[in-house]
C-alpha positions as CSV (number, residue, x, y, z in Angstrom):
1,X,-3.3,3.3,-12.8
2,X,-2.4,5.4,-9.8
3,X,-4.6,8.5,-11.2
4,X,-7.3,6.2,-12.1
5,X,-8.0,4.7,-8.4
6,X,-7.9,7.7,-6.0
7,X,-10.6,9.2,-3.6
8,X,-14.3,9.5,-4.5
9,X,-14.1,13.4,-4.8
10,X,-12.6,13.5,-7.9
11,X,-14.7,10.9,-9.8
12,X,-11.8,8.3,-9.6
13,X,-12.9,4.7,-11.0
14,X,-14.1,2.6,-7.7
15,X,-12.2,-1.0,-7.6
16,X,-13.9,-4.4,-6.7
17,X,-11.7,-7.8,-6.5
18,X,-13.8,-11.0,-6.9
19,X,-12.7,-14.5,-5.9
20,X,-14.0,-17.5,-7.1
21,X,-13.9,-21.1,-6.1
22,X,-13.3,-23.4,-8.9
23,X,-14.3,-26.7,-7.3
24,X,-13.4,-30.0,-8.7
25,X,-16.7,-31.6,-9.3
26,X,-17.2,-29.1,-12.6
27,X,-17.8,-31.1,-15.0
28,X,-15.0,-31.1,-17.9
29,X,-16.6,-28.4,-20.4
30,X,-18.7,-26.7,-18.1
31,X,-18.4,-22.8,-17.0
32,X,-19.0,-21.0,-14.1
33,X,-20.0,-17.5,-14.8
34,X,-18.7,-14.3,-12.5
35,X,-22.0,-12.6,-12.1
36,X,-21.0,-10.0,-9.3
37,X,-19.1,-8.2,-12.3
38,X,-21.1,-4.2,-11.8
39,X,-22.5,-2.8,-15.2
40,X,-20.8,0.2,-15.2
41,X,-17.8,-1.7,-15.3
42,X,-14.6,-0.1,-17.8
43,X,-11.8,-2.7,-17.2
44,X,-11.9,-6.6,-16.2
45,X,-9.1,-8.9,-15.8
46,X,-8.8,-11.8,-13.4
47,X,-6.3,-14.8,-13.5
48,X,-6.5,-17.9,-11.9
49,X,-4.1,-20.2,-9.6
50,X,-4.0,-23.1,-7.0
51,X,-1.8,-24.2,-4.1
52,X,-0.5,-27.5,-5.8
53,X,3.3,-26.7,-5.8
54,X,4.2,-29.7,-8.7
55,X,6.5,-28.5,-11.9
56,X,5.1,-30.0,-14.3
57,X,1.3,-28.7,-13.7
58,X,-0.3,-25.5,-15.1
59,X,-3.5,-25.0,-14.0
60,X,-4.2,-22.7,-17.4
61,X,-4.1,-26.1,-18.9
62,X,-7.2,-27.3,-16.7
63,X,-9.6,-24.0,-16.8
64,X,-9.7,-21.0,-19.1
65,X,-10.4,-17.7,-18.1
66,X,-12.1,-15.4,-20.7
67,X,-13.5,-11.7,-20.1
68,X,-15.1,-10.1,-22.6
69,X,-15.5,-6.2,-22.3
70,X,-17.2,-4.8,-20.7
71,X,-19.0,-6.9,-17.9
72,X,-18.7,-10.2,-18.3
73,X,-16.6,-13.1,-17.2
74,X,-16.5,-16.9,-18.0
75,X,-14.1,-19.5,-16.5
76,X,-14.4,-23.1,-18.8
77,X,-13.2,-26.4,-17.2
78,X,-10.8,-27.7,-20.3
79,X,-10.1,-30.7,-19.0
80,X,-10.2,-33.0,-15.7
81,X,-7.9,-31.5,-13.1
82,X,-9.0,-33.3,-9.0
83,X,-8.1,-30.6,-7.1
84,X,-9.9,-27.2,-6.2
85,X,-8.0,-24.1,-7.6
86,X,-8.7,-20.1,-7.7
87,X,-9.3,-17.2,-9.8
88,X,-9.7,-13.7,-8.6
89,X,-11.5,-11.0,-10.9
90,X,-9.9,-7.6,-10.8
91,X,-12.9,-4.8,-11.8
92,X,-12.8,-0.8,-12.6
93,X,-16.0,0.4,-12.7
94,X,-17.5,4.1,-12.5
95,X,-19.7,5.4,-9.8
């Protein structure tokens, strides 16, 4: 990964991070689509999280992530969750 993200001289892959807000007024089923995602883009990942520190809740049980190669990025509601949570998109993209 090191040899992939270096300096702009040597044609290295550039890196964007994207964060989304994942507000709880979505309604249950609905997606929000990461369209900031460049077209050049070679590798996306992203996960999501919150700040709700309870055991028993996952927040992949309340929104799915899903990237499908090479630019694009949908995050579904699965189910009623009241409290505002987080994903950040991790992109590799060529110049």
């Amino acid at each position: 990964m090191e040899n992939l993200i270096t300096f702009e001289e040597y044609n290295a892959l550039k890196v964007k991070i994207i964060n989304v807000t994942l507000t709880a007024n979505v309604a249950t089923g609905d997606s929000i689509s990461v369209n900031e995602i460049p077209n050049n883009a070679v590798f996306v990942t992203g996960f999501l999280y919150n700040y709700i520190k309870q055991e028993k809740m996952n927040i992949y049980d309340y929104w799915d992530l899903q990237v499908s190669q090479p630019n694009k990025c949908i995050i579904r509601k699965i189910k009623n969750y009241g409290f505002t949570s987080y994903a950040t998109i991790l992109v590799l993209y060529k110049n």
